[in-house]
N, C-alpha and C positions, 0 to 999 in steps of 0.2 A: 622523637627518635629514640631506639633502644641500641645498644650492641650487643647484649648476650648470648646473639646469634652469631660473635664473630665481626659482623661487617653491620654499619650504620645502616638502621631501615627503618622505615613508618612504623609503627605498632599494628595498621591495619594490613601491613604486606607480609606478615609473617604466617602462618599455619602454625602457632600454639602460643600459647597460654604464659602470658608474658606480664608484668608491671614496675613500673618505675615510680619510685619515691622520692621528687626532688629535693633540694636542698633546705628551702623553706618549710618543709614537714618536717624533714628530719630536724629541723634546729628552733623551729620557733613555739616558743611559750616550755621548751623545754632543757631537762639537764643535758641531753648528748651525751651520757654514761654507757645506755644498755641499746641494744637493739631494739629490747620489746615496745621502748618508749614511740616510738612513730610506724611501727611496722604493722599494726592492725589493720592499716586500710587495703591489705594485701588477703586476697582471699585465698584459703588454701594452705595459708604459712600460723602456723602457732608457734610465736614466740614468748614464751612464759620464763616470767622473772622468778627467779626462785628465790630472790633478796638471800641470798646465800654466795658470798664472791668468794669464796673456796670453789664451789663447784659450777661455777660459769652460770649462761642460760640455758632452759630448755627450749629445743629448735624443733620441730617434725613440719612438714611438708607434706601434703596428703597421707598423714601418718608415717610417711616414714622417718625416722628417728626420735619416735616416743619415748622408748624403751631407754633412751642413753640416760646414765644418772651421773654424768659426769660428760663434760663437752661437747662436741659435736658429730652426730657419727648419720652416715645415710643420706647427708643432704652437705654439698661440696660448696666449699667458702674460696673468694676469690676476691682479691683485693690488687686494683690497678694490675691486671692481666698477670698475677704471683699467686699462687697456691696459697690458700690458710690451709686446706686440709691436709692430710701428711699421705703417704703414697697409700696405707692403710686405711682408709677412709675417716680418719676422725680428725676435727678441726676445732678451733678457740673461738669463737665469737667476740673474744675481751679483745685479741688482735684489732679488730675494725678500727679506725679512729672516726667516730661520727662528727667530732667537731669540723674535721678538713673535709669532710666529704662533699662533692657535688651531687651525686645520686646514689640510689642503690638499686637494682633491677633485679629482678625474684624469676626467673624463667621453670615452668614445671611443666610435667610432663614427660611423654618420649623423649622429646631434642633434647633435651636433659642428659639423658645417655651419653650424648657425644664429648661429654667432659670427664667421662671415666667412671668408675667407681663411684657411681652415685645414684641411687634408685629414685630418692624422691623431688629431687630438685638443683637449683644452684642459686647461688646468692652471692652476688658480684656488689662490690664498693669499688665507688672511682671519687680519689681526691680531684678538688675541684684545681683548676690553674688559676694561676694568681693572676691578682686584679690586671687593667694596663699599667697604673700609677701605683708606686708602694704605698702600701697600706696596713696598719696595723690594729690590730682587733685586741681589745684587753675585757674582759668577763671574770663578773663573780656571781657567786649563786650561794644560797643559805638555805638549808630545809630542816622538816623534821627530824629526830636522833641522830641530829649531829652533824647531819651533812652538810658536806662545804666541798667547792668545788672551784675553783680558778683556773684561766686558759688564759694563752695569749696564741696569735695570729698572724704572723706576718707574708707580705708576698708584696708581686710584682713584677714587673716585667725591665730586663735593663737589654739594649740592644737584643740580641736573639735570643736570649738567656731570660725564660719564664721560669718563677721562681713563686714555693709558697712552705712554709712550716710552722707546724701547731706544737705548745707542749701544754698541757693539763697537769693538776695535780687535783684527786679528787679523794675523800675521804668521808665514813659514816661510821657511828657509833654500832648502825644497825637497830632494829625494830624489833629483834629478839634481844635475849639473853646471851652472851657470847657471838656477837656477830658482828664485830667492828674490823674495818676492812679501808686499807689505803691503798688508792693505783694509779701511778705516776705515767705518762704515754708521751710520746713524742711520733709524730710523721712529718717527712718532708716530700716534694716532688721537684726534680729538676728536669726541664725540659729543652731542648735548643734543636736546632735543622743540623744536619749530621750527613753528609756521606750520601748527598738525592735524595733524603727522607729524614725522621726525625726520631732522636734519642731521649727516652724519659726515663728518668733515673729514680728509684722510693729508697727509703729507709724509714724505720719504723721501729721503735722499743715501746715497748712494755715491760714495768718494775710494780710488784704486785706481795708487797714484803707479808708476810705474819697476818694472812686473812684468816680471821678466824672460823670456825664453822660450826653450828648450832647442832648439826644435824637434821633429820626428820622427828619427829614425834607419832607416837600412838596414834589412833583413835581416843585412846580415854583421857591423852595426855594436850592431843589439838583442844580437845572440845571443853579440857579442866580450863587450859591457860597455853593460847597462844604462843604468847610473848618468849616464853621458857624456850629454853635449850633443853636438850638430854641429857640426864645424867651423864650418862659416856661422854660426851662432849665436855664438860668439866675434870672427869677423872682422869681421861686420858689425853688432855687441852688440845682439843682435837683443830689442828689450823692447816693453812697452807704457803708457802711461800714461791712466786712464779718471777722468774726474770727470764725474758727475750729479746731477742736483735734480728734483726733480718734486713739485707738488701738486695734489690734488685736493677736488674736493666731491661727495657725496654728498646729494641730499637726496629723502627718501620722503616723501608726501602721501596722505593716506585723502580721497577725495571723496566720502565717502557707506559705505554699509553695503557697496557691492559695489564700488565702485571706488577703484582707487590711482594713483597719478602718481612714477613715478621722475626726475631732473633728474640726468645727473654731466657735470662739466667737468672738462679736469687739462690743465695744462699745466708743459712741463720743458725740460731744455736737457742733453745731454750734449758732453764734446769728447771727443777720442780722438788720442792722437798715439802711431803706430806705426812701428818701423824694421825691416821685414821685410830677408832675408835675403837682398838682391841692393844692388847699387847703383843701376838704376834710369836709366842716365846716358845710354841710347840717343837718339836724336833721338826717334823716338815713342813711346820707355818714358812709363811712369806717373810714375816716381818709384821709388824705394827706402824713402820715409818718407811715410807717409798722415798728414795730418795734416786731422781735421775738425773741424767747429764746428754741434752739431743743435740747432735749438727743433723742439719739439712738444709738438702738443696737440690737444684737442676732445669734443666731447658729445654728450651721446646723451639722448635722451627714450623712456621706455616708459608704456604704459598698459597697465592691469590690469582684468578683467573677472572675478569673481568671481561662480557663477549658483549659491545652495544649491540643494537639495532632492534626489529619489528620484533624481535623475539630475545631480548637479552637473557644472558646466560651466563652466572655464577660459580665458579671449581671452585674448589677450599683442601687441600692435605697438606697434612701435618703429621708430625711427629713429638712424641714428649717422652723424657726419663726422667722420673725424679725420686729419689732415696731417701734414705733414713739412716742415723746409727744412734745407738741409744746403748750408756751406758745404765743396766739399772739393777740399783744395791737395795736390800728390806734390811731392817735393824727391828730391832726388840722395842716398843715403845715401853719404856717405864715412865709409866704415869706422866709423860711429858717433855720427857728426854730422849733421846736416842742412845739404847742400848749394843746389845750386841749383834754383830751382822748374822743375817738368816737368810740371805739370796745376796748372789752375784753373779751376772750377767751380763753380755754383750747381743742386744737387737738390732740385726737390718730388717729392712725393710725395703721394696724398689719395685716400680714400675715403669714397665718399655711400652707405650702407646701408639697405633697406627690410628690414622684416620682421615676417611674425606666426605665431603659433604657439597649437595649442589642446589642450588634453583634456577630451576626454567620459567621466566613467563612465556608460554606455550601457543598462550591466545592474549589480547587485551583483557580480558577478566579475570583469567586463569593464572595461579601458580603452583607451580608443584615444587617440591623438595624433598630431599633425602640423604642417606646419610649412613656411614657406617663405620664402627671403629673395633678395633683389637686389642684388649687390652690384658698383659701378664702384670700378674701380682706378684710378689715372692719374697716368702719370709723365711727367716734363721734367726734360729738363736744359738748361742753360746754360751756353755755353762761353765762358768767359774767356783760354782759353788758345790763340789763335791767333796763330801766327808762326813764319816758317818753313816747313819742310816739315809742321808741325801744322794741318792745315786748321779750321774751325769743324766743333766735333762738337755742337752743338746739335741735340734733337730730342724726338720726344713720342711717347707710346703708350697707348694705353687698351683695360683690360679688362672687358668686362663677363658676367655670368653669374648665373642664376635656380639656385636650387637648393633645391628641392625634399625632405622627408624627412616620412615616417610609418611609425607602429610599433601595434602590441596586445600588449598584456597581460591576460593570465590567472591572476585570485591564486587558485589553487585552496583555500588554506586562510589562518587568519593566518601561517602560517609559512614557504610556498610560494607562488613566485610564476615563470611562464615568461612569455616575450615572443619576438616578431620585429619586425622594421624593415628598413627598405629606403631608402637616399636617393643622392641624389649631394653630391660634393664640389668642390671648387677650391681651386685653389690657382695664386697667379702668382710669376713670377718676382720675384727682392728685386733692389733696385738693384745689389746686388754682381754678379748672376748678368747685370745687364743692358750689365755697364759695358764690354763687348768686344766686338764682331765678329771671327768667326774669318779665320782667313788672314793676320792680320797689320794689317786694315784698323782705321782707329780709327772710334768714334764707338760708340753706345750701339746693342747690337745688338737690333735693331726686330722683325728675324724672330722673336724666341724667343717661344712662346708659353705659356701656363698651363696644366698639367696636370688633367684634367677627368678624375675616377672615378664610380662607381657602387659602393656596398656595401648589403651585405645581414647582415643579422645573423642568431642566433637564441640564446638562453639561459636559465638558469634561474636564479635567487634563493632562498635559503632564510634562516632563523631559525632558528639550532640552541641550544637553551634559552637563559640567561643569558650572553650578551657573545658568542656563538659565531655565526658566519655562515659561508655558502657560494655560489660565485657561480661560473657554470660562462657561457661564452662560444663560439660557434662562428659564423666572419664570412669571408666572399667580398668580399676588392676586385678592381676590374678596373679601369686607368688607361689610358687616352689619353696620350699625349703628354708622358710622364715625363721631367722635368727631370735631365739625367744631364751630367757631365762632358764637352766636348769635346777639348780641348788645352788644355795650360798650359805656357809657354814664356818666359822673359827678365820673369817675374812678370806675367805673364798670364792669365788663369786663363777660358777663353770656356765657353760653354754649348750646350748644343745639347737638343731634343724629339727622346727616342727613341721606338721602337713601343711599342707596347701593353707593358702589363704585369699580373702577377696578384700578389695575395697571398693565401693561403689560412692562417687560422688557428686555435688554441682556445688559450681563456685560463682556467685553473681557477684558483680563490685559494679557500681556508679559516683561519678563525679559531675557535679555541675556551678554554676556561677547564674546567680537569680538576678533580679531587681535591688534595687535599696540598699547595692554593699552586702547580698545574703551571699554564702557559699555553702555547699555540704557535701560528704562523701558518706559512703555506706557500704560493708563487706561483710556477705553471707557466705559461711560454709555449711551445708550440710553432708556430712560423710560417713555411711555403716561400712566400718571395717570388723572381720570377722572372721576367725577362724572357721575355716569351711569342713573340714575335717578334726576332731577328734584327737588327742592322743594324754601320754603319760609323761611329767616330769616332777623331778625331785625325788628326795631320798627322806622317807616312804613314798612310792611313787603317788602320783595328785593325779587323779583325770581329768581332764580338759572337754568338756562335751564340743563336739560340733555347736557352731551358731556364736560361741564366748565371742562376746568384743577384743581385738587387741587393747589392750592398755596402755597409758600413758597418752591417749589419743580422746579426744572431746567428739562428741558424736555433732553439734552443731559450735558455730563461731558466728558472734555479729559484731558488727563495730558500727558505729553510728560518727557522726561527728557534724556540726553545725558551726560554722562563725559568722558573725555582721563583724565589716569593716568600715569607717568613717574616714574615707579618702583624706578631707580637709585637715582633721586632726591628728591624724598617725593613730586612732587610738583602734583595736579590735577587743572582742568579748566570744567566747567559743566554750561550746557544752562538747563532752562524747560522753558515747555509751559505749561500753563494754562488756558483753555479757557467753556465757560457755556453758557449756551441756556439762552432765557429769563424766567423771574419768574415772575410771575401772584403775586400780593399784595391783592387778598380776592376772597371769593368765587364766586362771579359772574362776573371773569374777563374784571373788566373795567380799571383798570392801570396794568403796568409790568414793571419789570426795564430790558433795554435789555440787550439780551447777551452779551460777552467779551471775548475778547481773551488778555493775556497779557504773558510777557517775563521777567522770572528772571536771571540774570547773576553771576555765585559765580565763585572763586579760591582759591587754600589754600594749603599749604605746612605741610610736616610732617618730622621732625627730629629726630632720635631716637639716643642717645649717650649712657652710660656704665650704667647707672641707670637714667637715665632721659630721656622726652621725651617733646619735645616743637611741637606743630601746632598752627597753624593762618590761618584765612580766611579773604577774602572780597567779599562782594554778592551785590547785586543791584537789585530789586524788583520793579516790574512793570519800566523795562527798559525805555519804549517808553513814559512812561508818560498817559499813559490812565484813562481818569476818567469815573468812571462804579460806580453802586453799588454792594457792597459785599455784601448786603443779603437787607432783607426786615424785614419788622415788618406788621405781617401778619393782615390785618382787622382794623386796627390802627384809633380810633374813630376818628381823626381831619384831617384825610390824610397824618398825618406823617411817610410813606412805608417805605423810602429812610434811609438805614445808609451807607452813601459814605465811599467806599474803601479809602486806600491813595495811593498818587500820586508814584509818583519815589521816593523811599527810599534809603541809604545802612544800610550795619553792617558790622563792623568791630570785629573781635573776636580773644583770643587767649587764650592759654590753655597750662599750664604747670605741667607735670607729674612727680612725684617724687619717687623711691621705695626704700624702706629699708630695 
């Protein structure tokens, strides 16, 4: 069963392109740090570690959101029915807490649209509900450079009141030079029957003090010595500091036999104080050191139509607002200080959402679904910072866009199921991408506009006996006016709408359960994304021939993964494979970092006694020793592409459960 469609349903009754990562993937034989650590077996999704926790992971989703060299932008994060992404499309991934979670469900595609501002996908986390009996979970973990990692766990359930919360404190030296990084997390979920329906309550911090950041490297500087930071990274102690809070509510309402009422509000505050690797000290620089200050929040309302009989029938509308304010000040980095202020400013940001969505089973084999929503973007800023040759960069922009999606399904048997779908997308620029005019001019650049696609889907589902599944994917995007890199110069970083674009894909994923305790899974993408047209950026202008690869985007992705399990003794043993095409570092493909294939090795035992329960693992990551890049930093003003993966690691883990 998934919900990322809204309302609980089969995996095989849906018409798109859907996967669920349960609990025990996400947690066993591993840290529970990053996303990228269990989300491979998701086809379609690349999530690349950048072993750099200044600047989060890299996420793209059928390519979209290659390009981000900093969090998450293009593909919408959601955590227990709250917004990670902010009304502008970019989101944290470091938000998630993987230790409390019970799933994660990766939905791509059109239906995808229906959650806003998001072209290439969604990615929902649901903490899990606490045990029936309290119980408590205590873990530690030890790895290579440094790492250490401790959690604790508790829940349960006490008369109506289901109750569960995690805190972590995780820390690493880092596998570079300058790359050591501490991040403290905490989530809780309260849940109880409320008013004919029921109230789930989250809160969640994250404290992310003084992560330092290596930067990227060269080409001549990856391939001399990995390990190394950049210069600038030294000179100018290039790090970052994140603290957040956020809560929210949930609450569901049954109004009768066929209708329901969903209510969530959440409101949070993040700051962020960064000293990027320049000084910043020009008369109309930014700053060298970004220092902000964000509240957000908002809510959303759905209604549910529920119609039984020989032909049931599905309504879903809703509405959503949710904002932004953002105080954010630049200062002068001297050498590692925060000097004198160079920007002052106040950011909104806010989105007013309509939408509704339906399914018909039409016939016993048939379903159809559809879906459409309205979504106004709208941004201001306020400029505090005039004097001088710095004029008022005050200014405002709004985007709006209808976006339309439907699909059909055909469950040939209970085992088989094929679909198509066809919708458009959106997606608008984030304040980051708006904060520059190119040429040198200041103020928040007005021209750029939001890229607008059209995809089309087609695939099949199956049910192969007990625990085994197959999900085969083949999808046409075509984009308008693709957000790509313009210049970046003196910590500038401007934007500009290129031509058209294509992406052509298929995504095969299988999961099964053999003989002898065998299990294994396997996730193929192959994807040619591609500038279909031609054009000029940058200052000297750069031509871009038709046919160039988007960048920051891997043209294939596999994941392999094999475990035997020994029922009797609790003990397991598990190989993967990981392996990725190369990735183009800017748009007029003149470097790439090559492909890679590499081999993790884990094991781990499980003992269960009269009220307790003890496991342990030990893993080994990138077995053979290969040195590759784990991602890129896409268009990177000084040629610094390269953020080198790390070498041969282990982890050592264990975990003791307690019930009362």
């Amino acid at each position: 069963m998934v919900t990322a469609t809204r309302l609980p349903q089969g995996l095989l009754d849906i018409p798109a392109a859907i996967d669920r990562v349960d609990a025990r993937d996400i947690a066993q034989d591993r840290l529970q740090v990053n996303l990228s650590e269990a989300m491979g077996r998701v086809p379609g999704l690349a999530v690349r570690n950048r072993h750099n926790y200044a600047q989060d992971l890299q996420v793209s989703l059928r390519g979209f959101g290659g390009r981000a060299s900093f969090g998450v932008r293009g593909v919408r994060l959601i955590a227990d029915g709250i917004p990670a992404t902010m009304p502008d499309g970019q989101g944290q991934a470091a938000s998630f807490d993987l230790a409390t979670a019970d799933r994660v469900e990766v939905l791509r595609g059109p239906f995808a649209t229906l959650y806003g501002n998001a072209s290439g996908g969604v990615i929902q986390v649901f903490t899990a509900d606490g045990p029936p009996e309290p119980t408590l979970d205590a873990s530690l973990f030890a790895g290579s450079h440094g790492t250490r990692r401790a959690a604790l766990r508790f829940g349960g359930q006490r008369g109506d009141l289901n109750y569960l919360a995690g805190l972590s404190r995780f820390r690493t030296d880092g596998h570079r030079a300058h790359g050591a990084a501490v991040r403290e997390q905490f989530n809780a979920k309260l849940s109880s029957p409320l008013g004919g329906g029921r109230l789930t309550l989250v809160a969640n911090g994250l404290d992310q003090p003084e992560s330092q950041d290596p930067l990227g490297l060269t080409r001549a500087q990856f391939e001399a010595d990995p390990g190394q930071a950049a210069a600038a990274a030294l000179l100018f102690d290039t790090r970052k500091s994140v603290r957040q809070g956020q809560i929210g509510a949930v609450h569901e309402v049954d109004l009768g036999s066929h209708d329901s009422l969903q209510l969530r509000v959440h409101g949070g505050s993040r700051t962020v104080l960064q000293f990027l690797a320049q000084a910043g000290d020009a008369p109309l620089a930014s700053g060298g050191v970004v220092d902000l200050d964000r509240r957000f929040g908002g809510a959303g309302l759905r209604w549910t139509r529920q119609v039984p009989g020989e032909r049931p029938l599905t309504l879903t509308a809703g509405a959503e607002r949710d904002g932004l304010e953002e105080r954010r000040r630049g200062y002068v980095n001297e050498f590692g200080t925060r000097g004198e202020l160079r920007r002052d400013e106040d950011d909104l940001v806010a989105n007013t959402d309509f939408y509704a969505q339906g399914e018909w089973r039409f016939a016993p084999a048939w379903v159809a679904a559809a879906g459409v929503r309205r979504s106004r973007v709208a941004f201001e800023s306020r400029d505090h910072y005039v004097t001088g040759p710095n004029p008022d960069d005050s200014g405002r922009v709004e985007y709006t866009q209808v976006t339309p999606v439907a699909g059909l399904l055909f469950k040939a048997n209970p085992a088989w199921s094929f679909y198509a779908n066809a919708g458009r997308g959106f997606e608008t620029p984030t304040f980051a991408e708006l904060a520059y005019r190119p040429g040198g001019a200041t103020g928040l650049n007005l021209e750029l506009g939001p890229a607008r696609s059209r995809h089309a889907e087609a695939g099949a589902k199956a049910r192969l006996g007990e625990g085994g599944r197959f999900t085969a994917a083949l999808f046409r995007i075509d984009t308008r006016d693709e957000i790509v890199v313009d210049s970046s110069s003196a910590g500038r970083t401007t934007f500009r709408n290129a031509s058209r674009t294509r992406r052509d894909g298929l995504e095969l994923a299988a999961q099964g359960r053999f003989g002898a305790g065998f299990e294994a899974s396997v996730a193929w993408t192959w994807l040619d994304a591609r500038f279909v047209e031609g054009f000029t950026s940058g200052t000297p202008p750069i031509p871009v021939p038709a046919g160039s690869r988007l960048p920051g985007v891997p043209g294939s992705m596999l994941h392999a993964e094999a475990v035997w399990r020994h029922a009797a003794s609790g003990f397991h043993a598990g190989a993967e494979l990981q392996a990725s095409g190369r990735v183009y570092v800017n748009d007029a493909n003149t470097d790439a970092a090559a492909g890679y294939a590499v081999v993790n090795l884990r094991a781990g035992f499980e003992r269960r006694f009269a009220t307790w329960r003890l496991s342990a693992f030990a893993r080994l990551d990138n077995a053979g020793g290969h040195a590759y890049a784990g991602s890129v930093i896409v268009a990177e003003a000084r040629g610094r592409y390269f953020e080198p993966a790390a070498g041969r690691t282990w982890t050592l883990g264990a975990t003791a459960t307690a019930s009362f």
